[in-house]
N, C-alpha and C positions, 0 to 999 in steps of 0.2 A: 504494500500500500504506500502512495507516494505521503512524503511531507504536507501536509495543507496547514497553512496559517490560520484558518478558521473552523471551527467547531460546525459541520455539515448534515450534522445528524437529529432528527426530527425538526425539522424546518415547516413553518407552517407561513404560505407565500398570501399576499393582501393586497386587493386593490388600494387605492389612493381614500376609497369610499366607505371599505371597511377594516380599514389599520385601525388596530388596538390601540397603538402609542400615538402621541401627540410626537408628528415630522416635525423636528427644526426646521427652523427656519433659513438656516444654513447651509441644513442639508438637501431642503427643498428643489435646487437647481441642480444640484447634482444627479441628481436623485432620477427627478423625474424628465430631465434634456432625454429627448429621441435623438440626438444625432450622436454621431461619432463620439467614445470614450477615449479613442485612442488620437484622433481630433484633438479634443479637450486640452486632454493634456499636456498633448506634444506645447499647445498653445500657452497654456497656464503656467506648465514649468518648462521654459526655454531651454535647451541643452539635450545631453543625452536621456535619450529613451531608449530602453531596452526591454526585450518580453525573455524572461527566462523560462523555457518548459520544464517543466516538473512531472507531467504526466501526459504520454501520449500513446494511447493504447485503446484496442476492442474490449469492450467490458461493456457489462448489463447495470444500465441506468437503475439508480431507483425507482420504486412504486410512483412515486410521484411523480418525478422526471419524465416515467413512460406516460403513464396517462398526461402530462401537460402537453407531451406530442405525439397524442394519441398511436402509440407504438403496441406492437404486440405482443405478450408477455412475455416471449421469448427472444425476441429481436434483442440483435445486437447494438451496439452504436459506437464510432468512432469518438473517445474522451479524450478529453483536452484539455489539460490545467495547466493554467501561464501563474507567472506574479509580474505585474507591470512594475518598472521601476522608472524612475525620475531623477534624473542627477546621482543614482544608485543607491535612491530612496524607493522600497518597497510602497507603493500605494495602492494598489488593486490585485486581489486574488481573481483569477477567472476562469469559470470552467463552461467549457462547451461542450453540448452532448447532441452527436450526428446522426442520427438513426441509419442504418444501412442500407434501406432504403430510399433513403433521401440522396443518398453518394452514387447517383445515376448520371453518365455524360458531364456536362461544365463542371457539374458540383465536386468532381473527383478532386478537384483542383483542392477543396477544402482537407485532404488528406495531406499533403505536401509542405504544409505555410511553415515547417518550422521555427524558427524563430520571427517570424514577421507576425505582425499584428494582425487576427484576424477581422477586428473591425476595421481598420483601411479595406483588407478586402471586401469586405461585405458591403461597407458602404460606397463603393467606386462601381458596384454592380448594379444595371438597370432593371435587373426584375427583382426586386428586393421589396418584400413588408413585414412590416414590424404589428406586430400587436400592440396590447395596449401595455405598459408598462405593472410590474408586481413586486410589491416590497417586502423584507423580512427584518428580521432583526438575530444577530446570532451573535457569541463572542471569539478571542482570538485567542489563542493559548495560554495567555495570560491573563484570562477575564473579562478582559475590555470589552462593550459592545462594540459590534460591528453592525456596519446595515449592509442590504446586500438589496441587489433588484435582479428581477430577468424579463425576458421581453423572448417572445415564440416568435423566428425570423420564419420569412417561406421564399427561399430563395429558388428561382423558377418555379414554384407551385410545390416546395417541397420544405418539410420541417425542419429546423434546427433549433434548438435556444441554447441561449447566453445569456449564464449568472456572475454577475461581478458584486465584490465584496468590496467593499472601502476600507483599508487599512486604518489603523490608529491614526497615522498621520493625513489622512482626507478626512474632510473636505478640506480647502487650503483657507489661513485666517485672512481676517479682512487685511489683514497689514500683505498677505503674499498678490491676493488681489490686485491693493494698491500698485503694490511693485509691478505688478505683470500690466496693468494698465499704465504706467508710466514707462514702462521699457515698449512697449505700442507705439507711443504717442512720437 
C-alpha cells in the first residue's frame, strides 16, 4: 500500500447544499473553482511545480468510488496518486481513479502522464465535463483537518474522477495572495 498523507478511509462526500460543517471562507474559492488545480497553482505559487507519483497501478476502487462512476463491482480501474508540490512544498494529495472501461482509444493516453499533471491534460481536452463539485473533510497523519473535493470528469462520454486533498499548508494566506497579486501587477 503506497504512503498517503491523508486518512482515506470512511469518507463521506457532500454537496455545497448539504455539508455538515460551516466552508470557510477561505476555503471557499478553492474549494469550489471548476477550472484547473494545477492552473491555480502553477499561478498562485510562481516557481517550480512538480507532481511526484506515489501510486500508479490497476486496483479495485472503493464501494464508493465505484458507484460515484457507476462501475461494476468487479471492474478494475487505473489509480493514481500524485502529491503536488510548490517550490517543494507539498500542497495537494490527489488520486484519480480510471475505470477500464473508460481507457478506450484517446483516453489511453491517460495511462502514460507520469509525472505530468493530469489536470493540464484534462483540461486542454475539448470533450471534457465536469460534474458538479463534492466536499469532504478528513485528517492528515498528524490530525490536522484536511478538506478534500472531487468532481466525476466524462472525458469523450466516459468516466473518470478526481479527489484532491489540500494539505496543511493550503489554502494560501491572504498575505501569499497579496504577494502573488503584486508579482502580476
Amino acid at each position: 500500500m503506497p504512503y498517503r498523507p491523508v486518512n482515506l478511509e470512511q469518507l463521506h462526500w457532500y454537496t455545497t447544499e448539504t455539508l455538515p460543517w460551516h466552508l470557510p471562507d477561505h476555503w471557499k474559492d478553492w474549494l469550489l473553482d471548476a477550472g484547473s488545480l494545477t492552473a491555480r497553482l502553477k499561478k498562485t505559487f510562481p516557481g517550480a511545480f512538480e507532481v511526484q507519483v506515489i501510486f500508479h497501478d490497476w486496483d479495485k476502487p472503493a464501494i464508493d468510488e465505484r458507484r460515484f462512476l457507476d462501475m461494476e463491482d468487479r471492474e478494475q480501474a487505473s489509480v493514481r496518486e500524485v502529491i503536488l508540490h510548490c517550490n517543494g512544498t507539498p500542497k495537494v494529495f490527489a488520486r484519480s481513479i480510471i475505470p477500464a472501461s473508460s481507457l478506450k482509444n484517446q483516453n489511453r493516453q491517460l495511462l502514460f502522464l507520469k509525472n505530468r499533471p493530469l489536470g493540464a491534460f484534462l483540461f486542454a481536452q475539448p470533450n471534457l465535463e465536469r460534474s458538479a463539485i463534492e466536499l469532504t473533510r478528513t485528517t492528515d497523519r498528524l490530525g490536522q483537518n484536511i478538506w478534500g473535493r472531487r468532481s466525476r470528469f466524462m472525458l469523450n462520454h466516459k468516466p473518470l474522477a478526481v479527489c484532491e486533498y489540500f494539505l496543511p499548508d493550503m489554502p494560501p494566506t491572504e498575505k501569499d495572495s497579496i504577494m502573488v497579486e503584486a508579482l502580476s501587477v
